[in-house]
FIFI-747987 format. One record per residue: residue number from 1; residue in one letter; chain; x, y, z of N, C-alpha, C in turn. Coordinates in pm, 1 decimal. Example, Ala and Ser with C-alpha at 12.3 -4.5 7.8 and 13.67 -1.06 7.14 Angstrom:
+-----+----+----+----------+----------+----------+----------+----------+----------+----------+----------+----------+
|   i | aa | ch |     n_px |     n_py |     n_pz |    ca_px |    ca_py |    ca_pz |     c_px |     c_py |     c_pz |
+-----+----+----+----------+----------+----------+----------+----------+----------+----------+----------+----------+
|   1 |  A |  A |   1319.0 |   -569.0 |    780.0 |   1230.0 |   -450.0 |    780.0 |   1320.0 |   -330.0 |    780.0 |
|   2 |  S |  A |   1285.0 |   -225.0 |    708.0 |   1367.0 |   -106.0 |    714.0 |   1290.0 |      3.0 |    787.0 |
+-----+----+----+----------+----------+----------+----------+----------+----------+----------+----------+----------+
***
This chain:
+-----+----+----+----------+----------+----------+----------+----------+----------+----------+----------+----------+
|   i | aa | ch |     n_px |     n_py |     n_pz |    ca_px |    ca_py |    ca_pz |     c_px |     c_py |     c_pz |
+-----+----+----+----------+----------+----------+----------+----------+----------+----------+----------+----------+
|   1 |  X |  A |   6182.6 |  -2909.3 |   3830.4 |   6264.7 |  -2805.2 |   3770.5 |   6185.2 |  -2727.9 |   3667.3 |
|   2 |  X |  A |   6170.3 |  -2566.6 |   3665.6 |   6143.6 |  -2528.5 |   3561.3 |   6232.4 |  -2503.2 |   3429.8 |
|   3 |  X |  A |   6172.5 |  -2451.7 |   3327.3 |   6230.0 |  -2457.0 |   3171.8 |   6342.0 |  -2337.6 |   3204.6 |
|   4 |  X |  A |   6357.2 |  -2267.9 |   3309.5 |   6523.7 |  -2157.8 |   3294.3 |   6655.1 |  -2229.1 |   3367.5 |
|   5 |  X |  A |   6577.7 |  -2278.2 |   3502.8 |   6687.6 |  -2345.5 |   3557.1 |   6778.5 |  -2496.3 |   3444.7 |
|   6 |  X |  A |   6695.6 |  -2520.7 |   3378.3 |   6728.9 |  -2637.0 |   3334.9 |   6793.4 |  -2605.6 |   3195.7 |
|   7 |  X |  A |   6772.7 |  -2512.7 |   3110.0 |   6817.4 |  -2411.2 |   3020.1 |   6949.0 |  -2387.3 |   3066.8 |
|   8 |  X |  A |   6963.3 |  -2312.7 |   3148.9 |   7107.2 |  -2264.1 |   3220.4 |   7185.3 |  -2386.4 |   3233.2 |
|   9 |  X |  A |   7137.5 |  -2531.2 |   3257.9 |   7189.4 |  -2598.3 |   3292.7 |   7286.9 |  -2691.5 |   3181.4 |
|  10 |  X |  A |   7168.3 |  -2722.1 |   3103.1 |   7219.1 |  -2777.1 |   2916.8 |   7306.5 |  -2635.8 |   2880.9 |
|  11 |  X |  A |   7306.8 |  -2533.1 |   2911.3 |   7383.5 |  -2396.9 |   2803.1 |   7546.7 |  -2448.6 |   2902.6 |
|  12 |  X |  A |   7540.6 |  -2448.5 |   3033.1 |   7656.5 |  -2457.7 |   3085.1 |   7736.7 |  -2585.6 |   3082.2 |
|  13 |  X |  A |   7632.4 |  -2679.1 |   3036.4 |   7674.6 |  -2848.4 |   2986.5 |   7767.8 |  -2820.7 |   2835.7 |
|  14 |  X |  A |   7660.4 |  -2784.3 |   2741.7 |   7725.0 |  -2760.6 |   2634.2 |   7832.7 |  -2671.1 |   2653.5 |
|  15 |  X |  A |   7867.8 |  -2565.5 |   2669.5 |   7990.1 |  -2469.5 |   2730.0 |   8120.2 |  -2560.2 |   2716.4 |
|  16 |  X |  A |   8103.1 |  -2612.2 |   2867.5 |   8197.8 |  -2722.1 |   2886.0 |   8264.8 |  -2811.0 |   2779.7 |
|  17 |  X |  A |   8096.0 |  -2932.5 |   2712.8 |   8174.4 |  -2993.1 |   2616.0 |   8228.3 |  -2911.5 |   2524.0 |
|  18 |  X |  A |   8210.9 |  -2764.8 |   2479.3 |   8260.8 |  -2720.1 |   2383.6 |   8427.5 |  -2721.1 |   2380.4 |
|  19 |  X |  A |   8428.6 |  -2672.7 |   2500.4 |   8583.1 |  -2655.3 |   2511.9 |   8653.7 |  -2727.2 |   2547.1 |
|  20 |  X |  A |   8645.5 |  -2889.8 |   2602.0 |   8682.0 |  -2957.9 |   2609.0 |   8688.9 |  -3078.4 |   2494.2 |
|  21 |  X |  A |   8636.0 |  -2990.4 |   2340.3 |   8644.1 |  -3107.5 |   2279.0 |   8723.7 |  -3003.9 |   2184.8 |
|  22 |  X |  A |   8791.8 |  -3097.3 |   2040.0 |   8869.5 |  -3114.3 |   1968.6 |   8795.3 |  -2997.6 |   1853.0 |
|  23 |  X |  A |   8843.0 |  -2927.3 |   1767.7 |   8840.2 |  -2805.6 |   1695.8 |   8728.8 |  -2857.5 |   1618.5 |
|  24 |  X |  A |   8763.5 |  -2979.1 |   1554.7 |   8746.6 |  -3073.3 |   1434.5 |   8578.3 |  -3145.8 |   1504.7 |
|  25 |  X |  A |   8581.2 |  -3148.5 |   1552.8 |   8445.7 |  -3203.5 |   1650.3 |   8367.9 |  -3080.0 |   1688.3 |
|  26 |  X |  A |   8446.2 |  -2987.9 |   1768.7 |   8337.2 |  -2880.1 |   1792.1 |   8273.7 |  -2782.0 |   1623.1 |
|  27 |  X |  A |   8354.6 |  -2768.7 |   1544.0 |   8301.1 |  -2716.8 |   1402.2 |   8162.7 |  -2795.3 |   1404.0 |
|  28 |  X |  A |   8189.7 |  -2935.0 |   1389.2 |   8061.6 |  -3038.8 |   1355.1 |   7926.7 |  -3023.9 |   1426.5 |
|  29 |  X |  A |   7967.2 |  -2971.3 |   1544.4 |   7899.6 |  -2992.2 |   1669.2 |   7806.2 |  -2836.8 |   1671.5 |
|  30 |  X |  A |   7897.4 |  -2756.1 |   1667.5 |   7839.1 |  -2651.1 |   1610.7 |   7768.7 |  -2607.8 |   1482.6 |
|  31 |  X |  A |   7808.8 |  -2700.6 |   1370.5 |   7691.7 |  -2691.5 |   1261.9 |   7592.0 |  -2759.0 |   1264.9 |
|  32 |  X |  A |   7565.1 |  -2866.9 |   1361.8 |   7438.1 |  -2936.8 |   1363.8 |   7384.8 |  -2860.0 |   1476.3 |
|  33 |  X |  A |   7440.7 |  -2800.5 |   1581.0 |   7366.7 |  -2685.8 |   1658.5 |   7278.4 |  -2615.4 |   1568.7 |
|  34 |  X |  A |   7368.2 |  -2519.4 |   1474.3 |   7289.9 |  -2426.2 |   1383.4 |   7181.9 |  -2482.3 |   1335.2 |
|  35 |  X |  A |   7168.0 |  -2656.8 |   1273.2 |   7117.5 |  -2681.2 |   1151.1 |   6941.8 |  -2688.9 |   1278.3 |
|  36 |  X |  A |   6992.3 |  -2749.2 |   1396.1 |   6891.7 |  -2774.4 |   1502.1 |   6823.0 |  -2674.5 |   1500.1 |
|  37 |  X |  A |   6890.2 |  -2564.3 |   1586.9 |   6842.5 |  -2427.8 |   1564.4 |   6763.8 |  -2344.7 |   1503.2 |
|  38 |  X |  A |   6806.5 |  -2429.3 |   1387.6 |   6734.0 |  -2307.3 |   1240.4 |   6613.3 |  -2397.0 |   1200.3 |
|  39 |  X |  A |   6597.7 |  -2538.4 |   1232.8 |   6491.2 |  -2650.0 |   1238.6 |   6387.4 |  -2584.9 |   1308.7 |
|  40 |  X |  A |   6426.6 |  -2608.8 |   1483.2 |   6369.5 |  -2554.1 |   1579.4 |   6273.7 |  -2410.5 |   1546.3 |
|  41 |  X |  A |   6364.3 |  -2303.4 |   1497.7 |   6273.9 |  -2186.2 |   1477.4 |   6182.6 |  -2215.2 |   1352.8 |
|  42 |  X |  A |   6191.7 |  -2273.1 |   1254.2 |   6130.1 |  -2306.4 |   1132.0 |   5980.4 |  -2306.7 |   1205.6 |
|  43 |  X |  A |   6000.4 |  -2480.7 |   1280.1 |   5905.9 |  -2502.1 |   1318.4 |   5769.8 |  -2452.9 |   1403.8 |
|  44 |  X |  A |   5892.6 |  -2338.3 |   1540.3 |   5814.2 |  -2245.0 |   1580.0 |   5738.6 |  -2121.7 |   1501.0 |
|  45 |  X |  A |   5799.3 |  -2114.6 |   1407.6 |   5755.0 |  -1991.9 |   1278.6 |   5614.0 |  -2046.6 |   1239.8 |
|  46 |  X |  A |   5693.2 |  -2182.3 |   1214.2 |   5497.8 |  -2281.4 |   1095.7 |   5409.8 |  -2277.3 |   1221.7 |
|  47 |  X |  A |   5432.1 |  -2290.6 |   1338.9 |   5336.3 |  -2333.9 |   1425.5 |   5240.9 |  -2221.2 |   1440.7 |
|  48 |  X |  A |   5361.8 |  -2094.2 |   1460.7 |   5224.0 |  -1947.4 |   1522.3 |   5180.0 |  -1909.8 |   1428.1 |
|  49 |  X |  A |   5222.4 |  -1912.9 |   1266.3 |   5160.1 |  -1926.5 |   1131.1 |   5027.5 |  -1989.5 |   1175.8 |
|  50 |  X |  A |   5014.5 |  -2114.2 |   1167.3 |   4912.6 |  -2190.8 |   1151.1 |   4825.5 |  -2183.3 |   1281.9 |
|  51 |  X |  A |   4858.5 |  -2074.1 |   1392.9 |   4790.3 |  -2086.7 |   1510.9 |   4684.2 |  -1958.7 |   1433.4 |
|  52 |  X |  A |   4780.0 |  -1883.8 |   1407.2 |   4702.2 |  -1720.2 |   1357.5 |   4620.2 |  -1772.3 |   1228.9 |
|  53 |  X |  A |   4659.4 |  -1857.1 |   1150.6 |   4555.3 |  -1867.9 |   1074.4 |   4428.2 |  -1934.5 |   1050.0 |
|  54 |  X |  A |   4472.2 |  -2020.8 |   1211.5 |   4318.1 |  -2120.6 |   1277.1 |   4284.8 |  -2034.7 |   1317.1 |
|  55 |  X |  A |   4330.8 |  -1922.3 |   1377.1 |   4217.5 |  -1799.6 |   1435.4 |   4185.7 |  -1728.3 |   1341.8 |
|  56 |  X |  A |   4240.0 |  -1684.8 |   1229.4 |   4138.5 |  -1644.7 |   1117.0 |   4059.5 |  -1688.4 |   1031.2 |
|  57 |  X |  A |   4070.6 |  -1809.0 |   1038.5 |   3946.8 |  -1860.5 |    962.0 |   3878.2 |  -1906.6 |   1045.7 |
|  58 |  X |  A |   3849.3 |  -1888.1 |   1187.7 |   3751.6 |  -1918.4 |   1307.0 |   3659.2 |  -1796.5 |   1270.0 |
|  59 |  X |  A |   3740.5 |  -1668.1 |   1285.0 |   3691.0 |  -1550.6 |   1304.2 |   3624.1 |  -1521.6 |   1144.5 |
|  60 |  X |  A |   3678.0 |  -1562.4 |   1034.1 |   3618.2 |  -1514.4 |    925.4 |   3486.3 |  -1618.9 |    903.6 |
|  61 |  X |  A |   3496.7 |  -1732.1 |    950.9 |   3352.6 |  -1840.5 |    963.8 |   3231.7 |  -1771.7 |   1085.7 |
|  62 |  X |  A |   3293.2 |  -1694.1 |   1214.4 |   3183.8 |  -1658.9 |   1237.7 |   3104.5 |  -1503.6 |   1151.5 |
|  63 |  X |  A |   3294.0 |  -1460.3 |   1119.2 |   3149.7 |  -1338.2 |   1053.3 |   3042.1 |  -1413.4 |    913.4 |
|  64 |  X |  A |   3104.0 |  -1457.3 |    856.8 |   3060.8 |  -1535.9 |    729.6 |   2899.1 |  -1597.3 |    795.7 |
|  65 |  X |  A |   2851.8 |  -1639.8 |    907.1 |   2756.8 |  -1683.1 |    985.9 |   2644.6 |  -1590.9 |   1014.3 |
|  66 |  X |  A |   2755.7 |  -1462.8 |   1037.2 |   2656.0 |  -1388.6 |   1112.2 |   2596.4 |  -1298.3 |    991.2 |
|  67 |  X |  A |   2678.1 |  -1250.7 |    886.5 |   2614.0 |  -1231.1 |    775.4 |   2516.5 |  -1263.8 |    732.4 |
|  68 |  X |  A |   2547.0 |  -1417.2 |    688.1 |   2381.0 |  -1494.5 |    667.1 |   2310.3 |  -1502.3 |    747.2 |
|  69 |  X |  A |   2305.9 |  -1517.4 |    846.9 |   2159.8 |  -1489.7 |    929.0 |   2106.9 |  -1275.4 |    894.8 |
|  70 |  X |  A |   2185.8 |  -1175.8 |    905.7 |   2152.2 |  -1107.5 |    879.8 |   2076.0 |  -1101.0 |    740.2 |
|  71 |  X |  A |   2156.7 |  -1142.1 |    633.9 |   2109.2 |  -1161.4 |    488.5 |   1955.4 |  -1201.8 |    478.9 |
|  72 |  X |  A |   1979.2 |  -1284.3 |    570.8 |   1804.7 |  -1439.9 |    549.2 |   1719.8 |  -1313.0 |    616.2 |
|  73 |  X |  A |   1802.5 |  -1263.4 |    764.4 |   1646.1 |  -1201.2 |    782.8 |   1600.8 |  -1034.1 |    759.0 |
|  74 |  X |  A |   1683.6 |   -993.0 |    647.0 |   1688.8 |   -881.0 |    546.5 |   1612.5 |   -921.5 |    443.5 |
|  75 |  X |  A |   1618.1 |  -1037.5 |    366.2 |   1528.8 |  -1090.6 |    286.3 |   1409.5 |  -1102.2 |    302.9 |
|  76 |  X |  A |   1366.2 |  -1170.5 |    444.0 |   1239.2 |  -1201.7 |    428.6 |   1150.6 |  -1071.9 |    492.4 |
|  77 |  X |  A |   1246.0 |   -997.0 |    573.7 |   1160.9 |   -837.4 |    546.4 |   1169.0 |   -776.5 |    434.6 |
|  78 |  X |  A |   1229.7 |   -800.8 |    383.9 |   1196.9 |   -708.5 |    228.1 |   1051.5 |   -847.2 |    156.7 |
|  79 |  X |  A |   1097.5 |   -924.7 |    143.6 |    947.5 |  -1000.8 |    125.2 |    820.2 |   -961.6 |    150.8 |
|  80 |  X |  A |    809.0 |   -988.6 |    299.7 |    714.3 |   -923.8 |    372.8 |    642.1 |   -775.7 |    314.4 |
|  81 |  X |  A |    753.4 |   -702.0 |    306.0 |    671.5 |   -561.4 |    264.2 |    690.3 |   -544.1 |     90.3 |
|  82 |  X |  A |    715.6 |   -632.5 |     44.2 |    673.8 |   -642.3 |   -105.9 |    542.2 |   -723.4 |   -127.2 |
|  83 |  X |  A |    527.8 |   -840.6 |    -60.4 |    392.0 |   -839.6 |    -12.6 |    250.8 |   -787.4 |     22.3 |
|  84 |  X |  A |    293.1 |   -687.9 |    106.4 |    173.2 |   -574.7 |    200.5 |    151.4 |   -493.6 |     57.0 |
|  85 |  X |  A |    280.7 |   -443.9 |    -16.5 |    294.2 |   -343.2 |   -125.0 |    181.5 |   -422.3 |   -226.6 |
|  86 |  X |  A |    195.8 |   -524.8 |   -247.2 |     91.6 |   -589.6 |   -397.0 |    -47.9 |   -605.6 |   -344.0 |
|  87 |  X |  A |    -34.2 |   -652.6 |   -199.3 |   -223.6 |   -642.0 |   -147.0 |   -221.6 |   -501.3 |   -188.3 |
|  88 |  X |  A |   -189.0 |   -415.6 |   -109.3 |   -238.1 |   -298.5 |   -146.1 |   -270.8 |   -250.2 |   -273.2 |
|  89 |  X |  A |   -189.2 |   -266.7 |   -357.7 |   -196.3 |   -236.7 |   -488.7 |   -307.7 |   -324.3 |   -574.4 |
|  90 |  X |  A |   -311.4 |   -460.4 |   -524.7 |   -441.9 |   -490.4 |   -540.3 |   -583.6 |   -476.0 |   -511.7 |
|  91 |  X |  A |   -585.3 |   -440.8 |   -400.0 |   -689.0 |   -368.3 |   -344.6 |   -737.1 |   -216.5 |   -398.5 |
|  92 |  X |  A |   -646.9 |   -163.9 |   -468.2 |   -648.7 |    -12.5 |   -518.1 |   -688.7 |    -83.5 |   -648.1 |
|  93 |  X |  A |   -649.5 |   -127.6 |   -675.2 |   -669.7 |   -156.8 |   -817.3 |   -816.2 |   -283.2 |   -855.7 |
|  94 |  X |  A |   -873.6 |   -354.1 |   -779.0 |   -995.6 |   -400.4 |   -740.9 |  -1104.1 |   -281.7 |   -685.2 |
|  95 |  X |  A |  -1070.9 |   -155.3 |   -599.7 |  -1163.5 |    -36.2 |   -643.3 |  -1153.8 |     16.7 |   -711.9 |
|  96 |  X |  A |  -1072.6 |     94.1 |   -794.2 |  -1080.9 |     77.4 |   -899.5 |  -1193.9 |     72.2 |  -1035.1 |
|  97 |  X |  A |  -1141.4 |    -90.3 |  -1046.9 |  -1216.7 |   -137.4 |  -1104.6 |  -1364.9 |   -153.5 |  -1108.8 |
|  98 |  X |  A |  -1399.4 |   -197.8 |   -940.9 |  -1527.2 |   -147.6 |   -943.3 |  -1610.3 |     13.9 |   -955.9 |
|  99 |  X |  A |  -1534.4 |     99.5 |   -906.7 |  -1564.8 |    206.7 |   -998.7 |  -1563.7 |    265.0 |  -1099.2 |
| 100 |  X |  A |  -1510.8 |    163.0 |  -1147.0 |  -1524.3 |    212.4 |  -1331.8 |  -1624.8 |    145.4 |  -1396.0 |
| 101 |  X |  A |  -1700.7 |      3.2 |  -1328.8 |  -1803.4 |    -30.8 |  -1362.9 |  -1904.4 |     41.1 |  -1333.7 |
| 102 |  X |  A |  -1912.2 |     86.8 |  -1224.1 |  -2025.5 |    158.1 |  -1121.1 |  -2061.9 |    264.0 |  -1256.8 |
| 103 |  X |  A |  -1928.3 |    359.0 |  -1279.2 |  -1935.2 |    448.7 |  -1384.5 |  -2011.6 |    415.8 |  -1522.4 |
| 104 |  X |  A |  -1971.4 |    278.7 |  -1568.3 |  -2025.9 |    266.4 |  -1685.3 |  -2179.7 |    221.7 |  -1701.9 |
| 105 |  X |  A |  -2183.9 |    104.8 |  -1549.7 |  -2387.7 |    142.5 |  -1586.7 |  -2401.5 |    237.7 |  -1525.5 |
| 106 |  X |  A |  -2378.6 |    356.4 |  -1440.1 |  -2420.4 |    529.4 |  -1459.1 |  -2506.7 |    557.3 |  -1616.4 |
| 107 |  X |  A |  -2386.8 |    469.3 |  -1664.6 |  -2384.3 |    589.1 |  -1822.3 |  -2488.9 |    522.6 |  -1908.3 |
| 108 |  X |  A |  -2474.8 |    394.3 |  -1966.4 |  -2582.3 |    297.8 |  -2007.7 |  -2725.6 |    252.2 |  -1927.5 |
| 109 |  X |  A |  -2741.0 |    263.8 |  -1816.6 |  -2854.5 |    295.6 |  -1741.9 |  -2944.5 |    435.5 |  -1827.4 |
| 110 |  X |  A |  -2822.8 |    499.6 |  -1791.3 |  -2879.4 |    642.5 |  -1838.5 |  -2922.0 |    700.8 |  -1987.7 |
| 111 |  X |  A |  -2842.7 |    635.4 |  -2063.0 |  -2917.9 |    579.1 |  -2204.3 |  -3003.4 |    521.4 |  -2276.5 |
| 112 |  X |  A |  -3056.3 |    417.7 |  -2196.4 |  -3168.3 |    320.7 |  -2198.5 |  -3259.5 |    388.9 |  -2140.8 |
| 113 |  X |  A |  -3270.3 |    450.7 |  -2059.0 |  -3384.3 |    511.8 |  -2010.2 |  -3393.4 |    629.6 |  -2090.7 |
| 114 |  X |  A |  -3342.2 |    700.6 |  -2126.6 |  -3378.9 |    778.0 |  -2254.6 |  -3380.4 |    933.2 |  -2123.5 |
| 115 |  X |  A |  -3313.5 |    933.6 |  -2093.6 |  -3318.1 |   1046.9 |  -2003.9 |  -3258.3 |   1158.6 |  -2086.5 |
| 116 |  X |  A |  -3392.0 |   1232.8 |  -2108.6 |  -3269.4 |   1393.3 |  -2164.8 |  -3195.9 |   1466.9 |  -2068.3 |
| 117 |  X |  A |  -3175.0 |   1501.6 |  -1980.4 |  -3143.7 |   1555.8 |  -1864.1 |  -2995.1 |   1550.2 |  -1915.2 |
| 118 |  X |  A |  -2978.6 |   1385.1 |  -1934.8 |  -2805.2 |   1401.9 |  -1936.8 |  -2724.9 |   1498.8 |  -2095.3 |
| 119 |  X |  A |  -2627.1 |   1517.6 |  -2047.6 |  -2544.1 |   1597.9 |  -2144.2 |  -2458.7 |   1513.9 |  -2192.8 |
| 120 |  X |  A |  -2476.1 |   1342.7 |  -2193.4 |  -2422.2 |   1239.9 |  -2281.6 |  -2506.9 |   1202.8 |  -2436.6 |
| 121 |  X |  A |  -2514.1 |   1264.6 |  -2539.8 |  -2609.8 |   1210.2 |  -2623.2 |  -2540.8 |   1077.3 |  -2660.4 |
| 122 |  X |  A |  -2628.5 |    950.8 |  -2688.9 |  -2613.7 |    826.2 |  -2791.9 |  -2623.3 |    831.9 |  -2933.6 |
| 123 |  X |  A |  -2601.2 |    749.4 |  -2987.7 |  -2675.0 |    715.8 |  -3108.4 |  -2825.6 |    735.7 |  -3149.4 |
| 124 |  X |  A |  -2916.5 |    702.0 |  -3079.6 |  -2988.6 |    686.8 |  -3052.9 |  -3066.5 |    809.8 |  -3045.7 |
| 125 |  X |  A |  -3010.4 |    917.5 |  -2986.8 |  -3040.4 |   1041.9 |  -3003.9 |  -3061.8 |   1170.0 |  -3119.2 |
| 126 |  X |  A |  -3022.3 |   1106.3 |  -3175.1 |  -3004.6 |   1148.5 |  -3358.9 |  -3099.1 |   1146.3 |  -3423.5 |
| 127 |  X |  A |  -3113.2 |   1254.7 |  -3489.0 |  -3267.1 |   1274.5 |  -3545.7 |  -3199.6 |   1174.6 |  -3710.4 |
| 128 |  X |  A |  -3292.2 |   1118.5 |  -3763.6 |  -3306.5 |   1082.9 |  -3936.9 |  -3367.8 |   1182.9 |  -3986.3 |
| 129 |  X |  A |  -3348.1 |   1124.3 |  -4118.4 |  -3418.1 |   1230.5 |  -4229.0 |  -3546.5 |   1229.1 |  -4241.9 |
| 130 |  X |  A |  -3622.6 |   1120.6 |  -4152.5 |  -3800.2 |   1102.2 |  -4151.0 |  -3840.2 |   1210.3 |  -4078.0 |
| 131 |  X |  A |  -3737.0 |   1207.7 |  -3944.3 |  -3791.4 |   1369.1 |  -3813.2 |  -3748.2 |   1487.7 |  -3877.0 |
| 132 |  X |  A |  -3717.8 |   1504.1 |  -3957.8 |  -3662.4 |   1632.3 |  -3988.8 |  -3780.7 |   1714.0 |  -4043.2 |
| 133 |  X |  A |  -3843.1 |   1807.9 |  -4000.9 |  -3976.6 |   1886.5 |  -4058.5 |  -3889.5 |   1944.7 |  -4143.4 |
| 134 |  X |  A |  -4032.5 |   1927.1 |  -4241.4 |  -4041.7 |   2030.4 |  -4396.7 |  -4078.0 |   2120.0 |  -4377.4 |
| 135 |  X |  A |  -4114.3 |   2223.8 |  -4479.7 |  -4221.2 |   2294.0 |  -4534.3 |  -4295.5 |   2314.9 |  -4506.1 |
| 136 |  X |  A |  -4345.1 |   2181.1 |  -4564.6 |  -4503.7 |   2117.3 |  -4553.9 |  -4569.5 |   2155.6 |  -4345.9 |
| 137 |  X |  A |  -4468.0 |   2095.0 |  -4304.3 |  -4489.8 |   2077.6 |  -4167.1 |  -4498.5 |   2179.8 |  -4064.9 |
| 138 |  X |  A |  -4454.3 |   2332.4 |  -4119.9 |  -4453.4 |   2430.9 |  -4041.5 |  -4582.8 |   2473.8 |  -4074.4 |
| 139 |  X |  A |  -4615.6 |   2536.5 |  -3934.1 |  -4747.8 |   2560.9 |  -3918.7 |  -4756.7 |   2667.9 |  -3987.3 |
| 140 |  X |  A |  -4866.3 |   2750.0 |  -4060.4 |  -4928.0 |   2873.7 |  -4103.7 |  -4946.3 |   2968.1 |  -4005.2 |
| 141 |  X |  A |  -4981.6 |   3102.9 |  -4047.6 |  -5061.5 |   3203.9 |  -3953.9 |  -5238.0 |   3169.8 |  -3935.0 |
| 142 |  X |  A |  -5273.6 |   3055.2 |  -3993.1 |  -5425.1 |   3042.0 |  -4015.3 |  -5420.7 |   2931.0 |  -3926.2 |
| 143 |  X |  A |  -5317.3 |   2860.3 |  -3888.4 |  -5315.8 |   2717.0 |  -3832.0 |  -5239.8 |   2784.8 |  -3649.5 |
| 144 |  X |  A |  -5216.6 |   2890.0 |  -3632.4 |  -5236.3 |   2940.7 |  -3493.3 |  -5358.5 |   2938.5 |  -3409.1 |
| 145 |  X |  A |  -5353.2 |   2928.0 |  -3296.3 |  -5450.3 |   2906.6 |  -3185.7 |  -5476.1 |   3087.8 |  -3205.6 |
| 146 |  X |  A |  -5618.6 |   3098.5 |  -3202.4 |  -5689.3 |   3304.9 |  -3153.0 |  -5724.2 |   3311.8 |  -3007.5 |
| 147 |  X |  A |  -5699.0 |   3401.6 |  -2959.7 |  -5759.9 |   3428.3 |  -2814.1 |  -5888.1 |   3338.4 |  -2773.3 |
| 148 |  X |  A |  -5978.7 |   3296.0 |  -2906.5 |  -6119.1 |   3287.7 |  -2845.1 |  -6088.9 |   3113.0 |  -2832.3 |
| 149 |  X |  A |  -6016.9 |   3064.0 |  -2877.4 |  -5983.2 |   2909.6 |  -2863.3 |  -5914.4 |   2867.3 |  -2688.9 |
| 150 |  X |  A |  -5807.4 |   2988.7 |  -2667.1 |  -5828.6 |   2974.6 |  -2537.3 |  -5941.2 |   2920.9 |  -2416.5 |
| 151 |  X |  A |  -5856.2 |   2807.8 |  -2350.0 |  -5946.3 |   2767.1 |  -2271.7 |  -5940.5 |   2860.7 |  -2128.3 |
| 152 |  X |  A |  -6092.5 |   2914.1 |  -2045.9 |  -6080.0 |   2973.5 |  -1984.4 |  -6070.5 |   2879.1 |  -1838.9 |
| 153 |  X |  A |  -6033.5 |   2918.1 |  -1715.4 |  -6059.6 |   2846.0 |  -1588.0 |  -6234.4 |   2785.6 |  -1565.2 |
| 154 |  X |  A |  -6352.9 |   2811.6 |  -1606.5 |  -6431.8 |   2750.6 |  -1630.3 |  -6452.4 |   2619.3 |  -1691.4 |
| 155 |  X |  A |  -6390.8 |   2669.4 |  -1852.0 |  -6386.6 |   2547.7 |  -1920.1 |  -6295.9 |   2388.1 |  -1876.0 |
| 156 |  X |  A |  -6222.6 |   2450.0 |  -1782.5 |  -6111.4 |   2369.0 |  -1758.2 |  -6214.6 |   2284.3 |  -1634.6 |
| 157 |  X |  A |  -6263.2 |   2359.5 |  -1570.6 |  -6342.6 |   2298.7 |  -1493.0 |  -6485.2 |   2182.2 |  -1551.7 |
| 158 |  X |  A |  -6537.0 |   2245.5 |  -1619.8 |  -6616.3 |   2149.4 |  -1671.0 |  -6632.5 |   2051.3 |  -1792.1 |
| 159 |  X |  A |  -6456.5 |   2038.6 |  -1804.1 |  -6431.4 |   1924.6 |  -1865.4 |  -6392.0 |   1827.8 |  -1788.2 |
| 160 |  X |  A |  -6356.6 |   1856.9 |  -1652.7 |  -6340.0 |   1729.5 |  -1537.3 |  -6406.8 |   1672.9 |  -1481.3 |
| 161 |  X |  A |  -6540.2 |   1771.0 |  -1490.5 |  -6632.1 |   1732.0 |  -1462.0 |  -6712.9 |   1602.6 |  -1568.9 |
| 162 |  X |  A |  -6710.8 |   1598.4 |  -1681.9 |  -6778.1 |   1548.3 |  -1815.6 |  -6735.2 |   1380.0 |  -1759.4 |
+-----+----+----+----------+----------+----------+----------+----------+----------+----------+----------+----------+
***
């Protein structure tokens, strides 16, 4: 038997006893119907409650899942290229550095060797008050070289020769 035929069958059972029983009995009979009744739906109420809310917290555990795996592997690409970002930046910053050494013996090379050429003067370059010509030290009109002191292309020759 299915659940209508057999439905029809208890509704037309009860029917019967209804009216075949006593006023005073059917009242009774009919309030524990109701009280059944209103049991019955309670229970069907809590049940699809608690069906819908095993399916939402199924459904909110897988998104909650799938989040974190997105999260973890959002993280470790952002890692990754905060990573690449500091080599690089280390690497810029290690040339750099070596070119700023390169630069500075340029410059102290170039000091030590006493090169006038450059347009860096040192310390070192500074006249004292010992180099400073006097007076005394400028030459005269009597202390000039005359035409006849000139050395001619001869003379030049036979002093290489000597």
């Amino acid at each position: 038997m299915t659940a209508k035929p057999a439905k029809k069958a208890v509704g037309k059972i009860a029917e019967m006893a209804i009216e075949k029983t006593p006023d005073a009995i059917e009242e009774k009979a009919k309030d524990k119907l109701k009280e059944k009744a209103s049991d019955m739906m309670k229970e069907k109420v809590q049940e699809k409650a608690q069906v819908k809310a095993d399916q939402a917290a199924d459904k909110l555990e897988e998104v909650k899942e799938k989040n974190s795996e997105n999260v973890h592997g959002k993280a470790e690409e952002a890692k990754e290229k905060v990573q690449d970002i500091l080599l690089s930046v280390r690497d810029k910053l290690q040339n750099a550095k070596e070119a700023g050494e390169e630069f500075q013996e340029k410059i102290s090379s170039s000091n030590k060797s006493g090169n006038k050429s450059s347009k860096l003067k040192g310390v070192q370059d500074i006249k004292g008050v010992t180099q400073i010509k006097s007076s005394m030290g400028i030459k005269s009109s009597t202390d000039l070289k005359k035409s006849t002191d000139l050395k001619s292309s001869a003379d030049i020759k036979s002093l290489g020769s000597k």
